[in-house]
Every structure is written in C-alpha cells, then in structure tokens.
Z-matrix of the N, CA and C atoms (Angstrom, degrees):
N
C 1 1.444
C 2 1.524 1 108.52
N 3 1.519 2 107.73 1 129.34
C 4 1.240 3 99.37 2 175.99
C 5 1.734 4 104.68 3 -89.84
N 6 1.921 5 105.34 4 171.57
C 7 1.079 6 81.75 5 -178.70
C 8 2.114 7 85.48 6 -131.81
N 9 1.876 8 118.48 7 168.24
C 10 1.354 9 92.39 8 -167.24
C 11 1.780 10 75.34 9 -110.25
N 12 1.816 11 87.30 10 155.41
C 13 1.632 12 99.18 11 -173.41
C 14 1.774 13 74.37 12 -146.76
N 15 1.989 14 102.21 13 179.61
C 16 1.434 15 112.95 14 -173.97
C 17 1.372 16 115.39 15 -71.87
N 18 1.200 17 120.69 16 -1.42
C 19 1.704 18 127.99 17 172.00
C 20 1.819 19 110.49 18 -49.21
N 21 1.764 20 87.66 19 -51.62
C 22 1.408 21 97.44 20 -173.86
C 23 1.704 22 111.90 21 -78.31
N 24 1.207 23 122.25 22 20.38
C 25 1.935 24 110.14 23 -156.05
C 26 1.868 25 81.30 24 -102.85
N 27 1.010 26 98.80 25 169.53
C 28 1.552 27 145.78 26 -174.50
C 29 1.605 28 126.10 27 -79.69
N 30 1.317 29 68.50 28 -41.80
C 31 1.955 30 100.05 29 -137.43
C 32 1.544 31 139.48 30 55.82
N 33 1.569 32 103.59 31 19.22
C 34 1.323 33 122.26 32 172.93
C 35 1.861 34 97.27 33 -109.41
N 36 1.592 35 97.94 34 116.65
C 37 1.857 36 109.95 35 165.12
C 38 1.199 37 114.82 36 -33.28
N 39 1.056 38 130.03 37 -62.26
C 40 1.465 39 159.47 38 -158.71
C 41 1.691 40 102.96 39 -61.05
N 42 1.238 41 102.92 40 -80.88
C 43 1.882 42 116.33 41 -175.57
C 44 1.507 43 98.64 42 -80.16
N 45 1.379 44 125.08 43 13.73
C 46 1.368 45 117.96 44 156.59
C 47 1.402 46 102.94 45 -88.51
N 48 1.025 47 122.44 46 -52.55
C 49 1.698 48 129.00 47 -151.04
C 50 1.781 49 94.49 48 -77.36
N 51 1.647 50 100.59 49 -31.62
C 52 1.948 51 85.55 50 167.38
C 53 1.126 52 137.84 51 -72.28
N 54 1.642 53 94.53 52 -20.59
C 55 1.256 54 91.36 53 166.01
C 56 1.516 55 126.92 54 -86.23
N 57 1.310 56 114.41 55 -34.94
C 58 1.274 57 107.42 56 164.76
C 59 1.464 58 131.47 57 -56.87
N 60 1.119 59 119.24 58 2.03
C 61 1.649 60 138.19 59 -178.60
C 62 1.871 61 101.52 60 -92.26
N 63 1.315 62 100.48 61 -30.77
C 64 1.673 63 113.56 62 -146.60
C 65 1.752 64 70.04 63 -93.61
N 66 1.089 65 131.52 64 -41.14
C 67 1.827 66 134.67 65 -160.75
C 68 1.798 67 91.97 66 -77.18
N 69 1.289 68 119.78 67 -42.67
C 70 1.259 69 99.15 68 -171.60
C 71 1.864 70 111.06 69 -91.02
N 72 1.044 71 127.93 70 2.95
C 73 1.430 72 158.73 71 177.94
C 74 1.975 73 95.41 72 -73.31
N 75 1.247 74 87.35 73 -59.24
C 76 2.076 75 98.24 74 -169.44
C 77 1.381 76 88.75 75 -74.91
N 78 1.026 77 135.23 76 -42.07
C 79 1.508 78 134.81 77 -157.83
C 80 1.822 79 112.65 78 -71.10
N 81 1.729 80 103.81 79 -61.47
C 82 1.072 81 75.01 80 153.24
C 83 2.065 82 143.75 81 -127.73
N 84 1.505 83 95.03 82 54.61
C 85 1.617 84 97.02 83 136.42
C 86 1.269 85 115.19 84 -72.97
N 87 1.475 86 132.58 85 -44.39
C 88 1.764 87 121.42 86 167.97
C 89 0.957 88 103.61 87 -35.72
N 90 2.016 89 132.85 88 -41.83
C 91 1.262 90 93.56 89 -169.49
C 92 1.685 91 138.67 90 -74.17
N 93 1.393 92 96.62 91 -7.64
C 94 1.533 93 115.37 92 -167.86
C 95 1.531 94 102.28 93 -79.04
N 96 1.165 95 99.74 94 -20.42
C 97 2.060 96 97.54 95 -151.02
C 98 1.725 97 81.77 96 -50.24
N 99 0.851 98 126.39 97 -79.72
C 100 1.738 99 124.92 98 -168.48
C 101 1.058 100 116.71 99 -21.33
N 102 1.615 101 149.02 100 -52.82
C 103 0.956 102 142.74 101 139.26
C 104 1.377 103 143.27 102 40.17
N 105 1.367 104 121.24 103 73.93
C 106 1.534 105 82.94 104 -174.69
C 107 1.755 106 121.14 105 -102.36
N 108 1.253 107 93.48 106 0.09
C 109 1.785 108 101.95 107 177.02
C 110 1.251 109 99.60 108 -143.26
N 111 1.543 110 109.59 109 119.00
C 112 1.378 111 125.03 110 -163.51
C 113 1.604 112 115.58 111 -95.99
N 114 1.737 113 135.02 112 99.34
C 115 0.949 114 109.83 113 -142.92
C 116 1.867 115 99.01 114 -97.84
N 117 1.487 116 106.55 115 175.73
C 118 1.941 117 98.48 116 -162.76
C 119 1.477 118 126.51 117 -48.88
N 120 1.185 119 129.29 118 -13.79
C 121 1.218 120 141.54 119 177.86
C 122 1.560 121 107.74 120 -72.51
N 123 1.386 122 103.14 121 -51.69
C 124 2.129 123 110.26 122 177.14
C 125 1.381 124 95.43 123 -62.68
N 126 1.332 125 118.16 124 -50.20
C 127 1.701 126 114.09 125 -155.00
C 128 1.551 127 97.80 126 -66.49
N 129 1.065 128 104.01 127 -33.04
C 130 2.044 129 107.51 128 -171.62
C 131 1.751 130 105.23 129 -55.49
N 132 1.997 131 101.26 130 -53.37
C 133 1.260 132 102.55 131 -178.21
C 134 1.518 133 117.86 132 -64.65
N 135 1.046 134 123.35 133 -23.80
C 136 1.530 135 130.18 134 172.71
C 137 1.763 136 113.88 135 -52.60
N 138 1.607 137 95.89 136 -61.38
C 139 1.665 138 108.61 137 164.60
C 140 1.063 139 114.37 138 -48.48
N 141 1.343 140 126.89 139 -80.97
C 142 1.498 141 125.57 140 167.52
C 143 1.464 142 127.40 141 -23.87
N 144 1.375 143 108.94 142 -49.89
C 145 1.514 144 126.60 143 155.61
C 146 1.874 145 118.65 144 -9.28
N 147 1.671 146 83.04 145 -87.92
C 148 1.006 147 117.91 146 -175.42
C 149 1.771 148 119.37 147 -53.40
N 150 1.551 149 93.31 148 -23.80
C 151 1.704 150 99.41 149 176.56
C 152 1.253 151 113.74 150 -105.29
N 153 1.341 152 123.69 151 -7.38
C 154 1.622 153 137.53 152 -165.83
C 155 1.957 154 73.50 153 -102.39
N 156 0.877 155 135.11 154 -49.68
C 157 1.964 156 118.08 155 -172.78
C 158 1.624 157 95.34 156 -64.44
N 159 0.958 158 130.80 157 -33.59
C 160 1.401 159 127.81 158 -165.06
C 161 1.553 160 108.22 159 -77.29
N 162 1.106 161 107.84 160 -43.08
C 163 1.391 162 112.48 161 -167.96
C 164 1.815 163 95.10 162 -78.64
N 165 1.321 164 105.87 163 -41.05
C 166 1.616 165 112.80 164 172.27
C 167 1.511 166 105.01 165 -37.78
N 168 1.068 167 124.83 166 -60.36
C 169 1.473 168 126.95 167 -151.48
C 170 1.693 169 100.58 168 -76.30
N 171 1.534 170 119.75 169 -24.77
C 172 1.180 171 117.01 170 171.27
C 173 1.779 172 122.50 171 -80.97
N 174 0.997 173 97.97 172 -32.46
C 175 1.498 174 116.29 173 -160.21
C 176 1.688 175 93.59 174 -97.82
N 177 1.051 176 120.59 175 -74.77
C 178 2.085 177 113.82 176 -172.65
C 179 1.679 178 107.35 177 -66.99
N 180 1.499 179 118.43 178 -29.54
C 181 1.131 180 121.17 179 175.73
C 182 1.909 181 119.24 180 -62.15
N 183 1.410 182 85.79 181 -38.75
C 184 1.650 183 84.00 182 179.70
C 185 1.657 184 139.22 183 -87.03
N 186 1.868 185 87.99 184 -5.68
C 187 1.262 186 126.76 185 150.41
C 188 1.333 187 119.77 186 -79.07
N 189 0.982 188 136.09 187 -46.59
C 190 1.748 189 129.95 188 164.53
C 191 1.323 190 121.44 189 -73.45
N 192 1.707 191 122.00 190 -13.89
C 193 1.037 192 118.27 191 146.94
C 194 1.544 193 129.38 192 -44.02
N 195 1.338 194 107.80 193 -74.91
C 196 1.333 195 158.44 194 -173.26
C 197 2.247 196 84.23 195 -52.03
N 198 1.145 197 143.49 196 -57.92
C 199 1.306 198 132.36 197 -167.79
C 200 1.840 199 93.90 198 -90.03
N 201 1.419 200 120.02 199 -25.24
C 202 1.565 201 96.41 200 165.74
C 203 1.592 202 123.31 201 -71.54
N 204 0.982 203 98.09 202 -16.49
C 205 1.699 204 103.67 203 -178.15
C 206 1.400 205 100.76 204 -76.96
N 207 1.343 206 120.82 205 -64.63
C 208 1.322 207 132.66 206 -173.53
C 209 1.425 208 112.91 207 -62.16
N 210 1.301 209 123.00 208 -3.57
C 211 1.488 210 133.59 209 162.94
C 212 1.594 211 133.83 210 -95.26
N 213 1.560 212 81.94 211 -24.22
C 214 1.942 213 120.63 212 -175.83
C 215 1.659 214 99.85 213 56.94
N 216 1.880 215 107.18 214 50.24
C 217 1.408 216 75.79 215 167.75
C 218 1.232 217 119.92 216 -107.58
N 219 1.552 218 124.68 217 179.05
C 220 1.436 219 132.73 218 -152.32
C 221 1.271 220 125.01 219 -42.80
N 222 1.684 221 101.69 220 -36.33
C 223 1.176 222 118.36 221 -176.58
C 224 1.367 223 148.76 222 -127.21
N 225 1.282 224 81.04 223 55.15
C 226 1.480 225 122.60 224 -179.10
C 227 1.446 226 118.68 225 -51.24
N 228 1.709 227 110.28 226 -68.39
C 229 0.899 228 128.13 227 179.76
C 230 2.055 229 121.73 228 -57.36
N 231 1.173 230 96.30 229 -44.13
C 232 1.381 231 113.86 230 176.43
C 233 1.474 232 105.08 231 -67.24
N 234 1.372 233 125.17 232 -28.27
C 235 1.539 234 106.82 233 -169.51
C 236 1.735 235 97.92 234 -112.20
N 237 1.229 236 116.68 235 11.20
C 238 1.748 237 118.89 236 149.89
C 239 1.745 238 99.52 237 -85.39
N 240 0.979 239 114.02 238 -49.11
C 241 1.550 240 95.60 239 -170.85
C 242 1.424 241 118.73 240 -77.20
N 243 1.575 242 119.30 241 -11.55
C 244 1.625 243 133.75 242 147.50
C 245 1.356 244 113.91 243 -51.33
N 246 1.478 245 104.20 244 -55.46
C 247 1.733 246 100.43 245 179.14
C 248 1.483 247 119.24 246 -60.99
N 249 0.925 248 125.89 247 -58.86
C 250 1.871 249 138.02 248 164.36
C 251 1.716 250 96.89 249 -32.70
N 252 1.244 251 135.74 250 -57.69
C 253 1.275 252 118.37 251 177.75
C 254 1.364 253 119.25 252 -72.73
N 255 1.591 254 138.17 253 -35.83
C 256 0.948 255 129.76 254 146.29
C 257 1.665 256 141.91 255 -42.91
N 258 1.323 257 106.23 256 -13.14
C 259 1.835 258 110.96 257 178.58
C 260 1.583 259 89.49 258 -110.70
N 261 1.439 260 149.04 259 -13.13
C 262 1.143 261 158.45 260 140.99
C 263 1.819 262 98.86 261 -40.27
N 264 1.105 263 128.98 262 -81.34
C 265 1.152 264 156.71 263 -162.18
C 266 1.893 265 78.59 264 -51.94
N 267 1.310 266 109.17 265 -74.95
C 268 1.575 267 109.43 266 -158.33
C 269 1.998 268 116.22 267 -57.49
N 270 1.188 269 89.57 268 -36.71
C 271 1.638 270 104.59 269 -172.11
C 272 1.975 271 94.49 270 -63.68
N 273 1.040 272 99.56 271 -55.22
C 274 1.687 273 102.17 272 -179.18
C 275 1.372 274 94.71 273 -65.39
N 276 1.512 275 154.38 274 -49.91
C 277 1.433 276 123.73 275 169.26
C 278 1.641 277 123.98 276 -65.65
N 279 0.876 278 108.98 277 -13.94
C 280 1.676 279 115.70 278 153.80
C 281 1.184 280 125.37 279 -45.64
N 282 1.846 281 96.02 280 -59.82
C 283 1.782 282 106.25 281 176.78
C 284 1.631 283 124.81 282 -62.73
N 285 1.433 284 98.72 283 -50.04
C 286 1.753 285 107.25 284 153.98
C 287 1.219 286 115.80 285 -47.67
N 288 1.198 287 153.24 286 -54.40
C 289 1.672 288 140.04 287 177.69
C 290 1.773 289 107.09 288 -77.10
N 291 1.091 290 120.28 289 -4.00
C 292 1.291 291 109.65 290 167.81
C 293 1.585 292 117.87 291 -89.43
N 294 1.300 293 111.23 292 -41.11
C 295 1.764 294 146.08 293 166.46
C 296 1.450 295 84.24 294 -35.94
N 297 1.208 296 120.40 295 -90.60
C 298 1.494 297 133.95 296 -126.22
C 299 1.878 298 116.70 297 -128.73
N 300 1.662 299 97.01 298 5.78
C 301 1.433 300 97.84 299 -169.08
C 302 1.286 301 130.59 300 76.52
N 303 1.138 302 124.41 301 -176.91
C 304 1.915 303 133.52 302 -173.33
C 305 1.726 304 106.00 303 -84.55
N 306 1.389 305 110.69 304 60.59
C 307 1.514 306 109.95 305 -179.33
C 308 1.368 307 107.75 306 -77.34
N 309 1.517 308 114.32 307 132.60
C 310 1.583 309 134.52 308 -178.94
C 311 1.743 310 101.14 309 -24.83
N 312 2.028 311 107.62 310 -54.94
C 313 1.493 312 115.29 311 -160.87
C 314 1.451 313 102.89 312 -77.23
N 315 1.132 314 120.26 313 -18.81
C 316 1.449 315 125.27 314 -172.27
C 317 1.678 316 101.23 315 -77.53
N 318 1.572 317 125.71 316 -56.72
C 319 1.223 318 122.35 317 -167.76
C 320 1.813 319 101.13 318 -65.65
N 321 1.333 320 112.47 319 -48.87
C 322 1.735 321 110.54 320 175.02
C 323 1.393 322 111.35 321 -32.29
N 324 1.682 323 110.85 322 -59.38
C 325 1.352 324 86.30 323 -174.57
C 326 1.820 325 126.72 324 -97.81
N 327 0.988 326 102.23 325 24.84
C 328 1.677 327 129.31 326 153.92
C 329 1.344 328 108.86 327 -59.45
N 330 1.511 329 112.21 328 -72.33
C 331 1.329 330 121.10 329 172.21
C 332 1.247 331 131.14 330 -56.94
N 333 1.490 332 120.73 331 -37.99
C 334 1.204 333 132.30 332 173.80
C 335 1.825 334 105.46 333 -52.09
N 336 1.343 335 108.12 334 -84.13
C 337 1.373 336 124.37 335 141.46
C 338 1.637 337 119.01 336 20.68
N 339 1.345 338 91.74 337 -72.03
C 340 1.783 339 102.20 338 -175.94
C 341 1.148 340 100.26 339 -94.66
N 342 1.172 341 147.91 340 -15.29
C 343 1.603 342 138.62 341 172.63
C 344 1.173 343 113.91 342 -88.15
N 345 2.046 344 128.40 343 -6.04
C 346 1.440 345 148.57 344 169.77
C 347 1.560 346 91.77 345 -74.78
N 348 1.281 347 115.96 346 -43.58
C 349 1.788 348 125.53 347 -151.90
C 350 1.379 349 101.70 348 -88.11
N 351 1.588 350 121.82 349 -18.10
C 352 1.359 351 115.28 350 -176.96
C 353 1.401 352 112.09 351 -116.40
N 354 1.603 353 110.77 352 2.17
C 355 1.457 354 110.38 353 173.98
C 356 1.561 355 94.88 354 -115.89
N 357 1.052 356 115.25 355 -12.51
C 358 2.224 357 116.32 356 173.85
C 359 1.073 358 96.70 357 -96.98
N 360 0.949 359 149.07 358 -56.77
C 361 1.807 360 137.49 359 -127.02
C 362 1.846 361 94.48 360 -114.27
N 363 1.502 362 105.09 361 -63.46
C 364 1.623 363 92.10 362 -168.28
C 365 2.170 364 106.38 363 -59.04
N 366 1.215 365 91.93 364 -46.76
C 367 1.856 366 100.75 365 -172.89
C 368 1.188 367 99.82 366 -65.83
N 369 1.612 368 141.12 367 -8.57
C 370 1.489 369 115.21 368 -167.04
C 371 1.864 370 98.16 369 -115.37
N 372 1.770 371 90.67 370 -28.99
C 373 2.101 372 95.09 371 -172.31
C 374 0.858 373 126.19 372 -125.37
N 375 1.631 374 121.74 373 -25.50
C 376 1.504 375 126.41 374 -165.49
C 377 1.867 376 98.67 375 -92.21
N 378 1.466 377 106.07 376 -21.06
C 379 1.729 378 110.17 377 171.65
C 380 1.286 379 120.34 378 -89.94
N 381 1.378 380 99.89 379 17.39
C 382 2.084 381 114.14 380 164.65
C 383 1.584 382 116.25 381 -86.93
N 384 1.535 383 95.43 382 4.23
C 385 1.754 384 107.62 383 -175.24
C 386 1.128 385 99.09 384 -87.41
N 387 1.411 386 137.82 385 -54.72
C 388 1.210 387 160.94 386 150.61
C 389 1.762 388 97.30 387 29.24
N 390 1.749 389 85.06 388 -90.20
C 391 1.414 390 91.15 389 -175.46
C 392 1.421 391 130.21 390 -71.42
N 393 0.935 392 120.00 391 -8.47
C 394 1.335 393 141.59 392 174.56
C 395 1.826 394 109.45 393 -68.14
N 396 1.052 395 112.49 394 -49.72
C 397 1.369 396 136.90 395 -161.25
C 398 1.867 397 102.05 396 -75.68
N 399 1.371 398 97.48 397 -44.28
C 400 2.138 399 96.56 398 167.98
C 401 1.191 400 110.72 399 -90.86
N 402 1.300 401 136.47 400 -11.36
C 403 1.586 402 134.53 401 163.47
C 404 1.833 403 101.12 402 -64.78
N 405 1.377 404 109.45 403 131.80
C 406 1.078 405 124.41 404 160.54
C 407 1.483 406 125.55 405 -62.52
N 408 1.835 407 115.44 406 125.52
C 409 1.439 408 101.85 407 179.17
C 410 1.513 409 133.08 408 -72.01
N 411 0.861 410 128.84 409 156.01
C 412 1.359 411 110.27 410 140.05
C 413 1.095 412 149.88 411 -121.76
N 414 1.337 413 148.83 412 -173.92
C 415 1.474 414 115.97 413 -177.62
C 416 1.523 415 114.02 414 -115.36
C-alpha cells in the first residue's frame, strides 16, 4: 500500500487532491488482489475503476498539462508524452477486462502498473511543478 505524504505534492490544490484520490483508488484495488470470488459491489468498483482511470487521464491530465505550461515548467513536454502512454496503457486494460473479465492476473498487473505510475511518474515529473509554481512569473 502506498501511502500519499508531501514527497508526492505539486503544489497545485487541485492535482494534489487527484492525486490523492487516484492513491486511495490503487490502494484499495490492493485490497481485492487476494480475492478469490469477487462479490458485486468489488466487481462494480473494479468497473468503475477502470473508467474513473480513463476519464482520469483525460480530465486531471489536461489540467496538469494546462498548469505546466502556464508555469513553463521543464517538464512539460515529457509528462504529455507520459500521459499518451499511460491512457494507451489504460484503454488496453479496459480491453482485457472486457475480453476476458476481472481475472486475478489481469487486476495484479493493473495494480502493479498504477503503483509504477504513482511511485515513477508523480515522484519523478508531475513534482517538477512544485518549483515552478512559487517562482514568480513573468511575462
């Protein structure tokens, strides 16, 4: 289980609190992975899951786009071409749980997956806003 502390913040309110939504989201699918008969309430959150990351990658992504630009920070560019592989990444686990259902190996590496994306992606790019964000702009 991950857990979110100030390592992971932004310094934007907004794409903090998604992510901390997105941390308790990964957290508990861990709890299911054990599981071996998933009863309709888990399977719903799984579905839901799976469409709440999708809509994530459109909706917080185009907002964390949108404040790196408007911040000019460095890594801007790198975490649009992160995002595009990540809604790549998600749409194809979509297609697998539609294919074949909520298989034990399928949700692992879902989880695996998103716990790579929230210990790589937010700690290595999306917290390059950070500093960017208390520097004063100019025009």
């Amino acid at each position: 289980m991950l857990v979110w502390n100030e390592q992971f913040a932004t310094g934007h309110k907004t794409l903090d609190k998604q992510h901390q939504v997105l941390f308790e989201n990964v957290n508990r699918l861990e709890s299911l992975l054990d599981q071996t008969n998933l009863n309709r309430q888990e399977t719903e959150f799984i579905l839901s899951l799976v469409n709440y990351l999708e809509s994530y990658a459109q909706d917080h992504f185009k907002l964390e786009e949108q404040c790196m630009e408007s911040y000019r920070c460095p890594a801007h560019q790198k975490n649009m071409d992160f995002h595009r592989q990540f809604l790549a990444a998600i749409v194809d686990y979509k297609k697998k749980f539609q294919a074949s259902g909520f298989r034990a190996e399928v949700m692992r590496e879902l989880h695996q997956f998103m716990q790579n994306w929230l210990q790589q992606h937010i700690m290595r790019i999306d917290v390059q806003l950070k500093p960017c964000i208390s520097v004063p702009q100019s025009d």
